[in-house]
C-alpha positions in Angstrom: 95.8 94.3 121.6 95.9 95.5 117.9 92.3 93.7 117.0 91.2 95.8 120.5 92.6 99.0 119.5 91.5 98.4 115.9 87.7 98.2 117.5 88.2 101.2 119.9 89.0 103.5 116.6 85.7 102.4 115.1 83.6 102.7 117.8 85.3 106.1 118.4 84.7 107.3 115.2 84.3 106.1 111.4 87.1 104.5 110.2 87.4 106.2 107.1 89.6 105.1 104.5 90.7 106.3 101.0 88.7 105.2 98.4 90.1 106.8 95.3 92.2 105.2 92.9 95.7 106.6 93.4 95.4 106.1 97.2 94.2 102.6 96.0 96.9 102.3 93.8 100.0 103.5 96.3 99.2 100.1 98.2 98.7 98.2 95.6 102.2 99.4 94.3 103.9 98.1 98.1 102.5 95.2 97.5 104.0 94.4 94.2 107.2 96.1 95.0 107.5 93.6 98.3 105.6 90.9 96.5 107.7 87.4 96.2 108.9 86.7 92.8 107.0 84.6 90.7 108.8 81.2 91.2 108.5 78.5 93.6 107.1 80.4 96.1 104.6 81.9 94.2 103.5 78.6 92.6 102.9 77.2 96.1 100.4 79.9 96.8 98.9 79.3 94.0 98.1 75.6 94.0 98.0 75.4 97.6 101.1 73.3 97.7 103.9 74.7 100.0 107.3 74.6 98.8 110.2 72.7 100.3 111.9 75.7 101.7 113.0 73.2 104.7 115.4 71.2 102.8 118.0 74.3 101.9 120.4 73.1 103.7 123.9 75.0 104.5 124.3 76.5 101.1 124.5 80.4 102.7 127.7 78.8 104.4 129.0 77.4 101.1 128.5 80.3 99.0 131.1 82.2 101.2 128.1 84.4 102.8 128.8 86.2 106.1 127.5 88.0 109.0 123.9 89.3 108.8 121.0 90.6 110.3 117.7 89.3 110.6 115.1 92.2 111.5 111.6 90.4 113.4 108.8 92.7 113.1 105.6 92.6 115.3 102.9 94.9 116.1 104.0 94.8 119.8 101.6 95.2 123.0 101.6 97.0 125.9 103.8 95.7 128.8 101.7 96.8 132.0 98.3 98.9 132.3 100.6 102.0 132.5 101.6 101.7 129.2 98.3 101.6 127.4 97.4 105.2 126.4 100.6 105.8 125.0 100.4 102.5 123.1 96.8 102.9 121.9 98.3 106.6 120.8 100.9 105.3 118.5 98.0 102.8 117.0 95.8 105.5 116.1 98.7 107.8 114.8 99.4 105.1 112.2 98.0 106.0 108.7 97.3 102.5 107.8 94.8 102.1 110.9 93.1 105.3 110.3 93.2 107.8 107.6 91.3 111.5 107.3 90.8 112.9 104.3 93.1 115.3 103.2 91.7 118.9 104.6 91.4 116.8 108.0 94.8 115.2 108.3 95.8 118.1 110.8 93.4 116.1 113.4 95.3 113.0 113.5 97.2 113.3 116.4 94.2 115.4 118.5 92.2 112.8 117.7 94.6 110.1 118.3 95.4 111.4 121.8 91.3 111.6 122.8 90.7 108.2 121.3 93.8 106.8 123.6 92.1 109.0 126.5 88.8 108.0 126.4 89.3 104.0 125.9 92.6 103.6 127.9 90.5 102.5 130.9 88.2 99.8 129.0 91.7 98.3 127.7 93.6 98.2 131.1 90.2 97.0 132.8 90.6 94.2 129.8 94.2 93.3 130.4 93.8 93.2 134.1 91.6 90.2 133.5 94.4 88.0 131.8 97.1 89.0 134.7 97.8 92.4 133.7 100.2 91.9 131.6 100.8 90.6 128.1 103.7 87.8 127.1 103.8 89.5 123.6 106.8 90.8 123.1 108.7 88.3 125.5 107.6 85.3 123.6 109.2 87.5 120.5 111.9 87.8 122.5 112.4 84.0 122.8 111.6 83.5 119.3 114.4 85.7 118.2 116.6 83.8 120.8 115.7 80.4 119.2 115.6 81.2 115.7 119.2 82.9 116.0 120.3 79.8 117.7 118.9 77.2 114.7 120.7 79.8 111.9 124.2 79.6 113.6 123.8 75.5 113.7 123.0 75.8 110.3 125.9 77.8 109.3 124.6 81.0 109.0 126.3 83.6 111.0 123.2 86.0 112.3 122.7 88.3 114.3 118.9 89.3 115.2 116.8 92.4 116.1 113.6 93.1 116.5 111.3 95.7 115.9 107.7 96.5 117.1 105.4 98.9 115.3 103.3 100.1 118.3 105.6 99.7 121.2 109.1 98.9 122.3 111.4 98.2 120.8 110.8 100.4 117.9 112.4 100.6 114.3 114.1 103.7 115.1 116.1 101.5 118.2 116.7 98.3 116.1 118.0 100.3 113.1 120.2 101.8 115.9 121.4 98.4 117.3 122.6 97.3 113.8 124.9 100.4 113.1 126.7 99.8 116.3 127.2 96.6 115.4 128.3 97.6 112.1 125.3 95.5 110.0 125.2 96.5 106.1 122.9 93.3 105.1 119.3 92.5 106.2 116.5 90.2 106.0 113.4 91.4 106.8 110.8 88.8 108.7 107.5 89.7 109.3 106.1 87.9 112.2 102.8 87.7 110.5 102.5 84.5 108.3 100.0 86.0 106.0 100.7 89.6 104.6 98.2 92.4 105.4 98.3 96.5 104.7 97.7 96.8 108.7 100.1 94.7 109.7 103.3 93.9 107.4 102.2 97.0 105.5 102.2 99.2 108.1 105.1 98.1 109.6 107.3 98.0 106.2 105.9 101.3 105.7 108.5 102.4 108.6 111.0 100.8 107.4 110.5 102.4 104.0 111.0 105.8 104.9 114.1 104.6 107.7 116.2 103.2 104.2 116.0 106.6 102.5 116.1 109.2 105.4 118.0 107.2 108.3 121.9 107.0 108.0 123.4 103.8 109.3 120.1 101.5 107.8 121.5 98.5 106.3 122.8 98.8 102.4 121.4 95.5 101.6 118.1 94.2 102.5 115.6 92.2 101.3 112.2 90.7 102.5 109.9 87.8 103.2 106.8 89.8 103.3 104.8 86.4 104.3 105.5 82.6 104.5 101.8 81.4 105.3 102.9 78.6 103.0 105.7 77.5 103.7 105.9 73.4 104.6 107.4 73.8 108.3 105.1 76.1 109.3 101.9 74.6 107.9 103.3 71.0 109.4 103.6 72.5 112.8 100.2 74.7 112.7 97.9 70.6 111.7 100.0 69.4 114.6 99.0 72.2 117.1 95.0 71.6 115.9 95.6 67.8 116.1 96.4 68.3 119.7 93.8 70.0 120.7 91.5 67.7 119.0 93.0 65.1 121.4 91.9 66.8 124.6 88.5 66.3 123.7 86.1 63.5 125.0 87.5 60.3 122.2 83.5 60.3 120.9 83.5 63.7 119.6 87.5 64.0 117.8 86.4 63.1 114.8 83.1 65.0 114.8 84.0 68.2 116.5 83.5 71.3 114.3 87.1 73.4 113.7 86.9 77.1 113.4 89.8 79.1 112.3 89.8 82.0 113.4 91.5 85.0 111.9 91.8 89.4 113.0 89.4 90.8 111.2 89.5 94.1 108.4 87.4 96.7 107.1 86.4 95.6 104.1 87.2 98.6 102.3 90.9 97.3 102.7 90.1 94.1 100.6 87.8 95.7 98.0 89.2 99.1 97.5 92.8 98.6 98.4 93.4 94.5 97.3 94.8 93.5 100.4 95.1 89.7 100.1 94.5 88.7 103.8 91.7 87.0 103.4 93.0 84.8 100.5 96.2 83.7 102.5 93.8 82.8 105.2 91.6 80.8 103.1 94.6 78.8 101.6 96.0 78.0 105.0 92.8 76.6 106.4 92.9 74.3 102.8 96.7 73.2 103.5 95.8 72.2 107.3 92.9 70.1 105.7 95.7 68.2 103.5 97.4 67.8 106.4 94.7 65.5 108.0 92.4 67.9 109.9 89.5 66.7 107.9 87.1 67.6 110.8 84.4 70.0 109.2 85.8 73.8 109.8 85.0 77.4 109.2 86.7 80.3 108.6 85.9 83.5 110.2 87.1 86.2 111.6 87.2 88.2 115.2 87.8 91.8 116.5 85.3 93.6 114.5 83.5 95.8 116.4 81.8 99.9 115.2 79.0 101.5 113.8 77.6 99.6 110.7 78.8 102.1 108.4 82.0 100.4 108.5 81.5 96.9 107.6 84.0 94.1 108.6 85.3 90.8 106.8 82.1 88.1 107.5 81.3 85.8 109.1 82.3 87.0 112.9 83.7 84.0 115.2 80.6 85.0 117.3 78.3 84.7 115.2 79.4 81.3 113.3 79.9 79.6 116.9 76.4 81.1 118.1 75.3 79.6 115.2 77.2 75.8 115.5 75.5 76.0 119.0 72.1 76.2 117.3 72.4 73.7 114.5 73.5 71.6 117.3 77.3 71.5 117.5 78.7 70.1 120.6 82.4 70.4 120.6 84.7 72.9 118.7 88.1 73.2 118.1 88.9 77.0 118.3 92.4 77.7 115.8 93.5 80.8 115.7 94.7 82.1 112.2 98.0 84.2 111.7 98.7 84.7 115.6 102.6 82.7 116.2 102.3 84.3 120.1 100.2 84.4 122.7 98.3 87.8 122.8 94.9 89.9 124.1 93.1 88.5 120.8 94.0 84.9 122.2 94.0 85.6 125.9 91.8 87.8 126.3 89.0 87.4 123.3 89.1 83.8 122.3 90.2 82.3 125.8 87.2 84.2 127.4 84.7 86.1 125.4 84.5 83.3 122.5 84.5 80.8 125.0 81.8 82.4 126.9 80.1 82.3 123.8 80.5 78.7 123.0 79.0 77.7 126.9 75.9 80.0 125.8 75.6 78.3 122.9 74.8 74.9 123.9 78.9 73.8 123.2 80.0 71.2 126.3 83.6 70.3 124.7 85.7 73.8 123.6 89.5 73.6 123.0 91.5 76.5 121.6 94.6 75.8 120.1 98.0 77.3 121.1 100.0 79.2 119.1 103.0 77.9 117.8 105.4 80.4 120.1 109.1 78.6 120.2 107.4 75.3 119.0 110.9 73.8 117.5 109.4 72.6 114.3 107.9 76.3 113.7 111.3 77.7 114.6 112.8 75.5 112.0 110.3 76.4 109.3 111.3 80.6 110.0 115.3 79.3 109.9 114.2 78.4 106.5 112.4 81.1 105.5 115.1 83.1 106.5 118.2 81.0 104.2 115.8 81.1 101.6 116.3 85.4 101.1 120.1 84.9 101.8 120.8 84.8 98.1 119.4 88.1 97.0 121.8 89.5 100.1 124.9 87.2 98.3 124.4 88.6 95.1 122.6 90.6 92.9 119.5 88.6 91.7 117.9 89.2 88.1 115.2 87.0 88.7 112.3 89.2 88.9 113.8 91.8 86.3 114.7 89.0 84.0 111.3 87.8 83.9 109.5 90.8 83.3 107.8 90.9 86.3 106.2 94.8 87.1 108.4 95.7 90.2 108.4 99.2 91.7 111.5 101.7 90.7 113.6 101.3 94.3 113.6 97.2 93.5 115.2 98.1 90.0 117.4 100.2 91.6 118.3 97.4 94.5 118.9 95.2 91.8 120.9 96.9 89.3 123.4 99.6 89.4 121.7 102.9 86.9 123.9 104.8 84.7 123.1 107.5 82.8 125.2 108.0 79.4 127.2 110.5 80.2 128.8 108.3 82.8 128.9 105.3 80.8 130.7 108.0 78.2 129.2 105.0 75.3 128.6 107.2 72.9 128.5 111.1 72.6 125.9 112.9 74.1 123.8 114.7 72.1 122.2 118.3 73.3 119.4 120.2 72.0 121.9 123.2 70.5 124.0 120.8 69.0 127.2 121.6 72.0 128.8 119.2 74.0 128.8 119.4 77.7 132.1 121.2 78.1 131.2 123.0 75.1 128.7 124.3 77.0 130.6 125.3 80.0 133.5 127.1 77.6 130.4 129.5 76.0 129.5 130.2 79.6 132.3 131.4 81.4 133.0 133.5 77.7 129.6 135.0 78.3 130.2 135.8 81.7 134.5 137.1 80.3 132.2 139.5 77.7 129.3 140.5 80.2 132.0 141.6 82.7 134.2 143.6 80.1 131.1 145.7 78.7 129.8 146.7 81.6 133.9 147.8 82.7 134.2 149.7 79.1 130.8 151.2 79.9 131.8 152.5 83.4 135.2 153.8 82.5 135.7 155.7 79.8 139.8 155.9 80.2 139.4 151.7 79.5 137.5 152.5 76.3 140.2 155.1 75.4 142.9 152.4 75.7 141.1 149.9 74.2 140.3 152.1 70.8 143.4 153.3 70.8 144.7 149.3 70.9 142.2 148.3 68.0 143.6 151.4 65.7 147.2 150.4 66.6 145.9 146.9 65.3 145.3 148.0 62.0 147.7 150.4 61.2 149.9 147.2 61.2 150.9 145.5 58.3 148.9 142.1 58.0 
């Protein structure tokens, strides 16, 4: 529903999106501040090579670590047809899905409302084709079930919540659900395995503003902004392709072209704001090749849809299966990339429009595979993820300060209790007219002393009598 809504706001009008450097660098900044620090994890990105996460064990349990709270965040999706415009309202209220320049930001919400207006129909007309409802944000449901189930048989005492960024529940009633329950330390999961400024962004953006402005949000949290490498979830994702290559006809397995399939962006997010989508996706579709799907594949990318002037991430899934179709491909394997639930993008778009496609094309054999949902291997591989951001809740962690890592200032200040001098009372405090602090008080309230008594002698000249009078009497006395 988010790659649909993402369309509608194209179509409706250009997308446009801050291309000046201190917009550009305000992401860029979130994503270094949230970014994971440079060790293991990182070095898996990097060479492609997921790290054991899976084999942490009960340490969180060992350590003496106790309750907390494990946040799931997901775009979340429209329950019925009634709930469409409304939903398609908060999607283009979000400043990460559409931004005005400055002098037009007043329009956002009139032009959220029309947009929401004007396509509600064409969406509810879309969902009514898949059964009129979407299993979104139960399958997220049963995820959290699942996952909170595999964390207390590994020891860790959890309790989870979840958040949606388009519908309910939202932030704001998640963050409420942990005070009642009295939850000071958080993980934050992102049920997007690769991180995105429309997606995790977006959705972290909330949460952001919720830590400074909302009493009751957690004291401690931390966060897994993406886990698209991790060795559970990679395992799981070859297995789901591998069994979809199995329902095909036994003479095309091995041949059948595999297209991965991933939401598409405006490029302006990649090029002018470094989102590192694409990237992740790339290394994904890499690792799933290690793990034996060495059919030949393609990586593309669906739900882009507007007026030229706002180009998309290329190839569409369209046009590369169009394209299969006419260099004479015969079976495909449709995967789709970053999706852990079923949704309109796989209902609706792959399960229908792409394979319409394919048939036109020339494809007899088309298989899409499912998303992972409460897959138990997949549930395992987020238990991990989960134990593995335990320790910065446990204690403080140096790690990214102690390698000199740029962070932004509210990860310093998670990190590291600031003093200034005068607290730490070190050494004495210098001031620019050479006083002390108290010093400065005492010549304050003896300014205000004098102030007050002029402006008394001045008013009453009986006062000045007795004070001259008391100054003469001074003198006439012997020293």
């Amino acid at each position: 529903m988010l790659a649909l809504a993402l369309a509608l706001a194209s179509s409706a009008f250009s997308l446009r999106l801050p291309s000046q450097p201190p917009a550009a660098a305000a992401h860029v900044a979130l994503r270094r501040a949230l970014a994971p620090p440079r060790t293991a994890v990182a070095a898996a990105a990097a060479t492609s090579t997921p790290f054991e996460f899976d084999e942490l064990g009960d340490s969180w349990s060992a350590s003496g670590g106790s309750s907390v709270g494990v946040l799931l965040l997901s775009v979340g999706s429209p329950e019925t047809p009634d709930d469409v415009e409304e939903y398609l309202y908060n999607v283009f209220c979000d400043p990460e899905i559409v931004t005005l320049p400055p002098l037009l930001s007043w329009l956002k919400k009139p032009l959220a409302w029309f947009v929401a207006k004007s396509r509600a129909a064409e969406a509810r007309a879309a969902m009514a084709e898949v059964g009129g409802e979407s299993p979104q944000v139960a399958t997220v449901r049963r995820q959290a079930e699942a996952l909170q189930r595999t964390l207390v048989a590994r020891g860790v005492d959890a309790s989870l919540f979840i958040a949606m960024r388009y519908w309910r529940p939202y932030a704001e009633e998640a963050v409420a659900q942990m005070k009642a329950q009295n939850v000071t330390r958080l993980v934050i999961l992102p049920l997007y395995p690769h991180f995105s400024i429309s997606t995790s962004g977006s959705a972290l953006r909330v949460l952001e503003r919720m830590l400074y402005n909302t009493p009751g949000f957690p004291t401690k949290s931390t966060v897994v902004p993406s886990w698209f490498n991790r060795k559970g979830y990679v395992d799981a994702s070859a297995r789901a392709v591998q069994k979809a290559l199995a329902s095909l006809p036994e003479a095309e397995r091995q041949t059948a072209q595999v297209v991965y399939s991933a939401q598409g962006l405006p490029r302006k997010y990649v090029e002018f704001l470094g989102d590192p989508y694409l990237g992740q996706a790339a290394l994904l579709s890499e690792e799933l090749r290690a793990r034996g799907v060495s059919n030949p594949h393609t990586l593309s990318y669906q739900g882009q849809v507007g007026p030229s002037a706002v180009p998309w991430t290329e190839p569409s899934t369209a046009d590369v299966i169009t394209q299969l179709g006419a260099d004479g491909t015969r079976a495909l394997v449709l995967v789709p990339i970053s999706f852990v639930f079923e949704h309109m993008g796989t209902l609706n778009e792959m399960d229908r429009e792409l394979a319409a496609v394919a048939e036109q094309a020339g494809i007899t054999s088309f298989a899409r595979v499912e998303t992972l949902g409460t897959d138990p291997d997949f549930i395992d591989a987020l238990a991990s993820v989960v134990q593995e951001a335990l320790p910065d809740l446990n204690q403080p962690s140096m790690q990214i300060i102690n390698q000199g890592e740029p962070v932004a200032l509210n990860v310093v200040n998670e990190y590291v209790s600031l003093y200034t001098k005068d607290q730490l009372q070190l050494v004495p405090q210098e001031r620019p007219w050479g006083f002390t602090e108290e010093a400065e008080v005492l010549n304050g309230r003896l300014a205000m002393t004098a102030i007050t008594i002029s402006v008394a002698l001045t008013a009453d000249p009986t006062l000045k009598a007795i004070v001259a009078t008391y100054r003469a009497a001074q003198q006439a006395l012997p020293s």
